[in-house]
N, C-alpha and C positions, 0 to 999 in steps of 0.2 A: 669380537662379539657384536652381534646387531642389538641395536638399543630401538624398539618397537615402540610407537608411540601409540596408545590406543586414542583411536579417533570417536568421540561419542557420537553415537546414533541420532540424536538429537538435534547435532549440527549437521549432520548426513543430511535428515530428512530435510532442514529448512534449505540447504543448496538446491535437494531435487525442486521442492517448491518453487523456490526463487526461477531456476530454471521454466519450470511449469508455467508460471505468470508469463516471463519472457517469451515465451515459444506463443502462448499464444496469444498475448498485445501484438505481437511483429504480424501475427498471420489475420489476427484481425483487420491491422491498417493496411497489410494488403491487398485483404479483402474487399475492404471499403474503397481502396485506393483505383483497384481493377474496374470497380461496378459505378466508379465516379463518384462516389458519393463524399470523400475528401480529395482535396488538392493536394494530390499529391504525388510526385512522378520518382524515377528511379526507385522504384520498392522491389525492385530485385535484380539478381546478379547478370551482367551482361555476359558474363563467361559463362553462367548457365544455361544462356540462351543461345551461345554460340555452341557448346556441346550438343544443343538440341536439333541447330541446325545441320551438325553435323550425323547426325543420327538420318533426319528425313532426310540423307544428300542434298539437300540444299548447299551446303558449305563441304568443298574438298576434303576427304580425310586420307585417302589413297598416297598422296604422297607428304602425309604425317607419318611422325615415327611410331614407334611399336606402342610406346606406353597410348597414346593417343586413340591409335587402332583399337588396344586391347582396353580401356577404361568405355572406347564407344560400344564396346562387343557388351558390355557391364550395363548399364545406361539401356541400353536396347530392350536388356532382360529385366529392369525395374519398368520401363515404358511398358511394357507387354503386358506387368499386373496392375496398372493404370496409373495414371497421372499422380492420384496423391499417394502412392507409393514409396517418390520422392522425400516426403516428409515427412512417415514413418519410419522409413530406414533412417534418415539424417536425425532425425529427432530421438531413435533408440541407441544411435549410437554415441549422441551427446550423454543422455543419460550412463553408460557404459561410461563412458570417459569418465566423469564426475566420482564415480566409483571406483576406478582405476587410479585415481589422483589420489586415494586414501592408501592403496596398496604401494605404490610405486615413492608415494612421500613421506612414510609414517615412520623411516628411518634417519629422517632429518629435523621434522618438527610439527605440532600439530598448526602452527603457521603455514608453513610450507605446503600444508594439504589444501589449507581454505585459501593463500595466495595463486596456488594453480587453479584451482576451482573459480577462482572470481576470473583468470584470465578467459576460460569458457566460458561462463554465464554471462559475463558482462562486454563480451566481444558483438557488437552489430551485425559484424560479417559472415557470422558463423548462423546466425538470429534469420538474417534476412536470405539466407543461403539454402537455410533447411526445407525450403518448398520447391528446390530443384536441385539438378546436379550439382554436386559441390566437393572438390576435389579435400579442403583444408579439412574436411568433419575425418573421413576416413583417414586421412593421413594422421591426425590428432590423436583417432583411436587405436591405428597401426605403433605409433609410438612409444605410447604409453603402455599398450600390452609387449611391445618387447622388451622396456623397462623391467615389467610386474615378473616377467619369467626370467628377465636376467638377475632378479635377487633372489628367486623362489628357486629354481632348477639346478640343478649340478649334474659334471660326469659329464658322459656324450651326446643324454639329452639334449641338455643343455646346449651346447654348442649346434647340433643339429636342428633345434629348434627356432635360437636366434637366428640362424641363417636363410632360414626357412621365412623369417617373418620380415627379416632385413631387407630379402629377397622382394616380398608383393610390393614394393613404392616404384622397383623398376618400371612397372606396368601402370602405375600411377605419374609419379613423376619422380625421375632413374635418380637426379639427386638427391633424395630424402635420405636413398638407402646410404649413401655413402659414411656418412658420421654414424651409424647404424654396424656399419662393415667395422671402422675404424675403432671403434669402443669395444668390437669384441676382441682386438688384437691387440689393443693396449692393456687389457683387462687384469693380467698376468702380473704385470712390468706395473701398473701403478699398486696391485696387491702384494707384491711380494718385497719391490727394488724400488720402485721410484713412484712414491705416493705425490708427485709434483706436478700437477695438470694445469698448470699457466706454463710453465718450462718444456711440458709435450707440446701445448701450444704451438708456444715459440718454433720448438723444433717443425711442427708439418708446415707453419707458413713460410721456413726458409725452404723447407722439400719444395712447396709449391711454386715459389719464387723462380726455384733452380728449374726444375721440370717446365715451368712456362717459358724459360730461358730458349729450350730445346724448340723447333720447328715440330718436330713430328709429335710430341708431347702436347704441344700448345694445341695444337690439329683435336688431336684427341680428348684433350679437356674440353675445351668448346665444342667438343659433341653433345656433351653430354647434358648441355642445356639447346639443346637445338630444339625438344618437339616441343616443349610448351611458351609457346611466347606470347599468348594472350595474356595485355597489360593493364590490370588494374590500376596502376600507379601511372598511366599513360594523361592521367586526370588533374596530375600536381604539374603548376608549372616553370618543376625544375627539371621534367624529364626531359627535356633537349639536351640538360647536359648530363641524364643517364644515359644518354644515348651517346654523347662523345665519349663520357668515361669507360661503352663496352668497347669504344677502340681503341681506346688507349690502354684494355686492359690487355693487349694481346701487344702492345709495345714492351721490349726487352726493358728497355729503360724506363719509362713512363707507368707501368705498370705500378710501381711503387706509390708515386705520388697519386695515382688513380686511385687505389686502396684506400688511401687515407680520405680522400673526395669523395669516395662512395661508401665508408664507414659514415661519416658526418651525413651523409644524404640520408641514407638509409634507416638507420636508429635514428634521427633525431630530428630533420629534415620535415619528416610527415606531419610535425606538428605545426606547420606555417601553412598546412591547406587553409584556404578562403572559407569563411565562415559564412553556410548557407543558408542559416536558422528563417533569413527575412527573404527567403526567394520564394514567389510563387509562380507555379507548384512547387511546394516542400520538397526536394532531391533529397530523397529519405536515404539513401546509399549515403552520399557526399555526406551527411549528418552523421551515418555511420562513421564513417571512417576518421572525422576530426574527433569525435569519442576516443574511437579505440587509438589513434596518435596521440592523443594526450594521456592515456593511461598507458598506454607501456613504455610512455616516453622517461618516468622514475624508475624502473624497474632494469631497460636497457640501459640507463646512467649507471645503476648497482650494480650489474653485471660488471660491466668496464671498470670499473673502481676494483672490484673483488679482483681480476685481472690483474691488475697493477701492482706490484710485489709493494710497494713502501706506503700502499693502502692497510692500516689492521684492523682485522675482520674480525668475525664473531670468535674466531676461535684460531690460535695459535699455530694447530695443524688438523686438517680435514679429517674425517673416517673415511676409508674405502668407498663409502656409498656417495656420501658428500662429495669428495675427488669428481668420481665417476658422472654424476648428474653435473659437476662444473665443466668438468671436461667437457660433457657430449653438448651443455647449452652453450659453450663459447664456439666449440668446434662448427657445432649447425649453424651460430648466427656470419661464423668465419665463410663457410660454403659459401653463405646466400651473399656476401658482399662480394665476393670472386666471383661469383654468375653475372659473364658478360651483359648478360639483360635483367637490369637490375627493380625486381617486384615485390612491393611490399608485402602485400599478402603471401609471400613466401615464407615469413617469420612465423605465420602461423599456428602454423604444426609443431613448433618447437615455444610457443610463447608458456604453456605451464611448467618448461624444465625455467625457462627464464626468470619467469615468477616466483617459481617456488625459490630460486638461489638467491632471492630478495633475503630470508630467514639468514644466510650465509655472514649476510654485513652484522658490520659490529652496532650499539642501540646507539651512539653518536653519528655516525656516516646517515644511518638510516633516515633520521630525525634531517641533516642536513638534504638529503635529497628531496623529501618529502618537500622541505620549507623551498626550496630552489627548485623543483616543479610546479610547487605552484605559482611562482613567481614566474615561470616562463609561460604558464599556463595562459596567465593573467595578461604578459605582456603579448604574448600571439596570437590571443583574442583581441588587443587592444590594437595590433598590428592590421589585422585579418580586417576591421571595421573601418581602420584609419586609412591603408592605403590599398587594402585588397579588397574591398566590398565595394561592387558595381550594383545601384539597386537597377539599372538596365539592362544588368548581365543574362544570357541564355544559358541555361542550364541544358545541357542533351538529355531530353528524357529519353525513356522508355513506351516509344509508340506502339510497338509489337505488344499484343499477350500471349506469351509463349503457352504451348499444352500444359506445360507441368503446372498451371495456373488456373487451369479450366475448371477445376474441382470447387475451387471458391468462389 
């Protein structure tokens, strides 16, 4: 039986608001940030601007891969109805998200609606993205609508239709689809026989294990992160050693203890970026992203906990729905640690299934993570000030103003 949680309108409305305000304080200091009038540098995304450059040929795309090709053929046809384009698409389809978080979570808790909802509205990345190309907004909303149809549809629909949706990230970026593919073929087997989604787990990271073992496997996995390698995450500086960890992730042996090195890098790792509050000009991105590292920093903790079998959680044994959303958010954040090129902004697209499996912990775990997040919060600030804060330090701005800025 699906147990429906109605979501009041009321809280609906104040998310779009809330959103509303954000969208446009971000495109204000933009604004302001473009035409000089605050100090302020990185105010927007350098992969957006490398998409752009990829569009006027400026920058190589011909021997990028297909997703790459086919997201510029996309991008091409938003530039052609003008520059701010950009940030009506991105912006309507944050909205759509927001709304889809009540259909896709209302089987679990009306927590669970407003925890995925605060991980969009309250992401910088997403904020400061929405006035250019920006792969994370579409993929977020690709998501969440194959979620909303995989509770709603039945029959061959059904199946023809997730495939169908599982399908568009190829052309975006080819791993998204995969934990997409995977949840439709588990779908059966956790509804019928084996409601156990930490134990499915377990099982595909020893498949993967095995399969990287093989030469021509290995080949073939690491294709499949080959187009996108533009690195957000190239800005923390631990990525020298994401950079050893994607060779060692192709070692038969090594690979394992890689795993575990780029688990801890990756969840938990983001939160020891250098604190840029006192840099002038303001690096509004880098502000970004110690925000959102500190906030999914408790939420990735609750995940891994819910994971760990001698953790109890909110509830004795899942529903089918609950399963399925655990499954597919451990499954996604598993992909993204086994992607030889290991990028933050990868998590993304999957942080509202993350969030919302927060409602999943039991109300003592919950209450413990809270109080030890903010205690590491506190000390990575105190870290960040003490031995990471250069006030001489050069910040790399943003000396280009890309087109899709021009409008402001």
């Amino acid at each position: 039986m699906k147990r429906q949680i109605t979501s009041s309108k009321s809280i609906d409305t104040i998310w779009y608001i809330t959103l509303i305000i954000c969208l446009v304080l971000i495109v204000t200091i933009q604004s302001l940030a473009k035409n000089n009038v605050l100090a302020i540098s990185n105010f927007y995304i350098p992969d957006s601007y490398t998409y752009e450059l990829r569009l006027l040929g400026i920058k190589d795309i011909e021997t990028a891969g297909l997703a790459a090709q086919t997201y510029n053929i996309f991008n091409r046809f938003l530039y052609a109805m003008g520059s701010h384009s950009f940030f009506i698409f991105n912006a309507s389809l944050l909205f759509l998200s927001l709304s889809l978080c009540r259909d896709v979570f209302e089987y679990i808790s009306s927590k669970a609606i407003n925890y995925a909802r605060l991980a969009i509205v309250a992401n910088p990345y997403l904020l400061i993205g929405a006035i250019g190309p920006n792969k994370e907004t579409i993929l977020i909303f690709i998501c969440l609508l194959f979620w909303k149809l995989f509770f709603v549809l039945n029959g061959k629909i059904r199946i023809v239709s997730l495939m169908v949706i599982a399908t568009i990230p190829i052309f975006i970026r080819p791993i998204v689809s995969l934990p997409l593919y995977i949840s439709i073929a588990v779908y059966s087997l956790i509804e019928t026989k084996c409601n156990k989604p930490r134990m499915l787990i377990l099982t595909f990271l020893g498949a993967f294990f095995l399969l990287n073992s093989i030469p021509f496997t290995n080949t073939l996995v690491s294709s499949l992160y080959q187009d996108d390698v533009i690195s957000s995450f190239s800005t923390s500086r631990i990525y020298d050693i994401a950079l050893l960890m994607r060779d060692y992730s192709q070692n038969i042996i090594l690979q394992y203890p890689a795993f575990i090195v780029k688990s801890i890098i990756f969840l938990f790792a983001p939160i020891l970026r250098t604190l840029s509050i006192f840099v002038s000009p303001l690096p509004l991105l880098d502000v970004g992203y110690s925000i959102i590292a500190s906030l999914i920093f408790p939420f990735n903790l609750s995940l891994i906990l819910v994971f760990l079998f001698f953790v109890k959680t909110k509830k004795r044994k899942f529903s089918v729905y609950e399963s399925m959303i655990l499954f597919y958010s451990l499954l996604s954040i598993i992909v993204i640690i086994l992607n030889p090129i290991l990028t933050f902004r990868y998590i993304f697209p999957f942080t509202p299934f993350i969030f919302a499996c927060f409602d999943l912990q039991s109300i003592r775990i919950k209450n413990y993570v809270i109080y030890f997040s903010g205690i590491i919060t506190l000390l990575s600030i105190w870290f960040s000030m003490t031995y990471m804060y250069d006030p001489s330090m050069e910040i790399t701005s943003n000396e280009a103003i890309p087109d899709f800025l021009q409008w402001l």
